[in-house]
C-alpha positions as CSV (number, residue, x, y, z in Angstrom):
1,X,-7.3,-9.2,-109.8
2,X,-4.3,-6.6,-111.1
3,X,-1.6,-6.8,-109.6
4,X,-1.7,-3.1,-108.7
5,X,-4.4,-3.8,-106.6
6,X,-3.0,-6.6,-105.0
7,X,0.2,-4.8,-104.0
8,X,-2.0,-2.1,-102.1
9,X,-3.8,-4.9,-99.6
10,X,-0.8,-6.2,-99.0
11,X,1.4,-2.7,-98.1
12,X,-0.9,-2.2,-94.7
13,X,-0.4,-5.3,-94.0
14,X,3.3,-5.3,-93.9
15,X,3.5,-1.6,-92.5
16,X,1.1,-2.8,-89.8
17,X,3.7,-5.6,-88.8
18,X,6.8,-2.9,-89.0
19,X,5.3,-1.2,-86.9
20,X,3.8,-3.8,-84.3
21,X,7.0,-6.3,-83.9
22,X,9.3,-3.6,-82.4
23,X,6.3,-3.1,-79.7
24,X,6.3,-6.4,-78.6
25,X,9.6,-6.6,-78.7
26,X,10.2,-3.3,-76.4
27,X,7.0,-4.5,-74.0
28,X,8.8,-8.4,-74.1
29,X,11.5,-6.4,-72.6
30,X,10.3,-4.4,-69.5
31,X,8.3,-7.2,-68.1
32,X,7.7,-7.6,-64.3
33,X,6.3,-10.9,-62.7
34,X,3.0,-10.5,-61.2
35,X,1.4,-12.5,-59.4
36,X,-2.5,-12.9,-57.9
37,X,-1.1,-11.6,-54.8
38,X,-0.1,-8.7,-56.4
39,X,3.4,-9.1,-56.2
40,X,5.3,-7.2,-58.6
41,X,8.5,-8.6,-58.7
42,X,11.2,-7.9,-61.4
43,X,12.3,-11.2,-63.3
44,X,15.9,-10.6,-62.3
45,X,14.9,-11.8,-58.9
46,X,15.2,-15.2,-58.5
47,X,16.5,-15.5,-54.5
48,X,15.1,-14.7,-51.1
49,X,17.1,-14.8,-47.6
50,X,14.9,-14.4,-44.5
51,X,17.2,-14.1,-41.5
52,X,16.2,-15.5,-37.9
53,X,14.2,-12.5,-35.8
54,X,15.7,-12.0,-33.0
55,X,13.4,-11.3,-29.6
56,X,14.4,-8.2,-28.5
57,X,11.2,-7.5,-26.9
58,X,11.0,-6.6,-22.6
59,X,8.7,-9.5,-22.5
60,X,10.0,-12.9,-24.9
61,X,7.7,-15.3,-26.0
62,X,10.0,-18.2,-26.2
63,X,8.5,-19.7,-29.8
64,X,7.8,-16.1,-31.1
65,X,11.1,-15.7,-33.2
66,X,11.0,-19.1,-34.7
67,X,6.9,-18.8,-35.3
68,X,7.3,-15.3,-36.9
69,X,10.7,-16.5,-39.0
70,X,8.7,-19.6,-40.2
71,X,5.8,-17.7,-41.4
72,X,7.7,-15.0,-43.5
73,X,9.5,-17.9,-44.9
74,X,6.4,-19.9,-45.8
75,X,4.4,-16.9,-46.7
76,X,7.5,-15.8,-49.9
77,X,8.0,-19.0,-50.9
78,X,4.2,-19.9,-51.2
79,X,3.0,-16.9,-53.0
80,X,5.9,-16.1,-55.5
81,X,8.5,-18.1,-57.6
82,X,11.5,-16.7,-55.5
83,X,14.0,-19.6,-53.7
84,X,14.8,-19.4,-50.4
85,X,18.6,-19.2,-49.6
86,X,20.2,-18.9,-46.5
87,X,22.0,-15.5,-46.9
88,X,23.0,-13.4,-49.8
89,X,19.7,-13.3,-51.5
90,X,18.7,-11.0,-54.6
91,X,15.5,-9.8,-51.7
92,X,16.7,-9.8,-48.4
93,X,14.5,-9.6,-45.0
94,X,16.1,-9.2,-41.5
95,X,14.6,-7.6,-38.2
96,X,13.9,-8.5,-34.7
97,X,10.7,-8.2,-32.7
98,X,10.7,-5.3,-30.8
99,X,7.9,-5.2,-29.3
100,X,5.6,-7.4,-27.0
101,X,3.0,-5.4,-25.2
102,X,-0.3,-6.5,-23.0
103,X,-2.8,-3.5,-22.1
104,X,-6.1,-3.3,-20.8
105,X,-8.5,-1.4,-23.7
106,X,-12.1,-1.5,-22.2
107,X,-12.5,-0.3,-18.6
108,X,-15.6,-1.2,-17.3
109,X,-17.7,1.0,-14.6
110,X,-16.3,-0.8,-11.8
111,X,-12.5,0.3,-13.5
112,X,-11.7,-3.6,-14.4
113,X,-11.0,-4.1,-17.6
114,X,-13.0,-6.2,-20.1
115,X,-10.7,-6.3,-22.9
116,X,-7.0,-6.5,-23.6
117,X,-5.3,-6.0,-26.2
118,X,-1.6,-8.0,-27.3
119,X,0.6,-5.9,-29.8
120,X,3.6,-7.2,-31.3
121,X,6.0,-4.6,-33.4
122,X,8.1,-6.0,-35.6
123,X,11.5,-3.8,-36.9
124,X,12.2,-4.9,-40.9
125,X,15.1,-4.2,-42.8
126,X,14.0,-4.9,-46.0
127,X,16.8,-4.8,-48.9
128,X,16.4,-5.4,-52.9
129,X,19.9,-6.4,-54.5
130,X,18.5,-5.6,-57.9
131,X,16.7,-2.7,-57.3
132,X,17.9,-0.7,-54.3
133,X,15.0,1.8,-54.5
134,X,12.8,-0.5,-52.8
135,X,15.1,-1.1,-49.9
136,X,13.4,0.3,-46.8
137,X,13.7,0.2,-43.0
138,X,9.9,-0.2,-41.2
139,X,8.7,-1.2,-37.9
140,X,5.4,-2.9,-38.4
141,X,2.4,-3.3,-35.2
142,X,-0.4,-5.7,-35.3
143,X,-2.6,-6.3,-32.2
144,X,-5.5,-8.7,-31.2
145,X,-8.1,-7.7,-28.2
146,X,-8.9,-11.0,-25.5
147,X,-11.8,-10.7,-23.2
148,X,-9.9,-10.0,-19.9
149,X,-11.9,-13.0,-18.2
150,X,-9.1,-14.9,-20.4
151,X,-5.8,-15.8,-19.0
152,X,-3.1,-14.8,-21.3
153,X,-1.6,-18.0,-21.5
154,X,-4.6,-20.0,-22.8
155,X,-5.2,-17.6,-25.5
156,X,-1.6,-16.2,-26.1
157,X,-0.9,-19.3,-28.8
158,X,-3.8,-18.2,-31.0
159,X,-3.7,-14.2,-30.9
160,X,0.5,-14.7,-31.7
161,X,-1.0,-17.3,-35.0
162,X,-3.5,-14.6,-36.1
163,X,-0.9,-11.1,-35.2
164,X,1.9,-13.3,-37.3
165,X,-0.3,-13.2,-40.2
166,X,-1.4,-9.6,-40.2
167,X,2.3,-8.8,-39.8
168,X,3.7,-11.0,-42.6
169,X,1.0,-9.8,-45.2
170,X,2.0,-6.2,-44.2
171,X,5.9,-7.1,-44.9
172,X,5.1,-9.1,-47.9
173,X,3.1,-6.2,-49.2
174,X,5.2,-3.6,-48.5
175,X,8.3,-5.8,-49.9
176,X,6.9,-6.9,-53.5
177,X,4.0,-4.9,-53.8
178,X,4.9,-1.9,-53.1
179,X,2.1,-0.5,-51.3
C-alpha cells in the first residue's frame, strides 16, 4: 500500500470523529432523567418536600390527610431517584383536600338509589425550584361508585385506598411528566 492511499482511509475516519464528539458532547449535555414511569425529570433535581394535606373538606375523614400525605410520599420516592426532605425541596407539593362528597348516582324505579358514588378533590400547589415553568396550581377529583345496599363505613377504608391512588398518579403525572 502507498502511502497516498493510506492517508485517504484514514481522512473519513478522523473527519467522521470531528464531527461526531462535539454531538455527544452537546447531547451529554441537555440530558433529562427518565424513568419507566415516564418521568422526565431534569438531573438538577435531586430533592422533594411533600407538605402534610390539610382536611379542609365539610365532611373529614380522620386518617384521610395522613393516608393521602403517605401515599404521595411513597409514590415519589418509589418511582424516581429524588430524596425526600422536609421543606425546601428542589420539587415541592403542598395542598389540602378539599373535597369529600357522598351522592347517590343510580336511581332505581322505586327512586332509591343503587349506587353511590364517593369523590374526593384534592387542591395541589405544585412548585419546581429549577424550573419554574412547571409550577402549577390544580385541583384534582377521583371518585369510586358503592352499591347503596353498602354502608359507607364498611366500604369507606377501601374506596379512600383505591381514590388515593388515582389521585397520586394524576399528581405525579402531571408533576414530572408533564402531561
Amino acid at each position: 500500500m502507498t502511502p497516498s492511499t493510506t492517508g485517504i482511509h484514514r481522512k473519513p475516519v478522523f473527519v467522521a470523529l470531528i464531527l461526531l464528539v462535539p454531538l455527544f458532547w452537546v447531547a451529554g449535555s441537555c440530558s433529562m432523567k427518565y424513568s419507566f414511569t415516564g418521568a422526565s425529570i431534569s438531573p438538577e433535581v435531586k430533592t422533594i418536600s411533600i407538605d402534610y394535606f390539610q382536611n379542609k373538606a365539610s365532611l373529614v375523614v380522620p386518617t384521610l390527610s395522613r393516608s393521602l400525605t403517605e401515599a404521595l410520599q411513597n409514590y415519589f420516592t418509589s418511582q424516581t431517584n429524588l430524596i425526600l426532605v422536609n421543606q425546601a425541596g428542589d420539587l415541592q407539593l403542598e395542598g389540602a383536600i378539599t373535597g369529600y362528597t357522598v351522592q347517590p348516582q343510580a336511581i332505581s324505579g322505586n327512586e332509591q338509589a343503587q349506587l353511590n358514588r364517593l369523590t374526593i378533590t384534592v387542591s395541589v400547589k405544585f412548585t419546581n425550584r429549577i424550573n419554574t415553568m412547571q409550577n402549577f396550581e390544580s385541583n384534582f377529583s377521583r371518585y369510586q361508585d358503592y352499591p347503596s345496599s353498602q354502608n359507607l363505613v364498611s366500604v369507606q377504608d377501601g374506596l379512600i385506598q383505591e381514590i388515593n391512588e388515582q389521585l397520586v398518579q394524576d399528581i405525579f403525572n402531571k408533576a414530572v411528566v408533564n402531561w
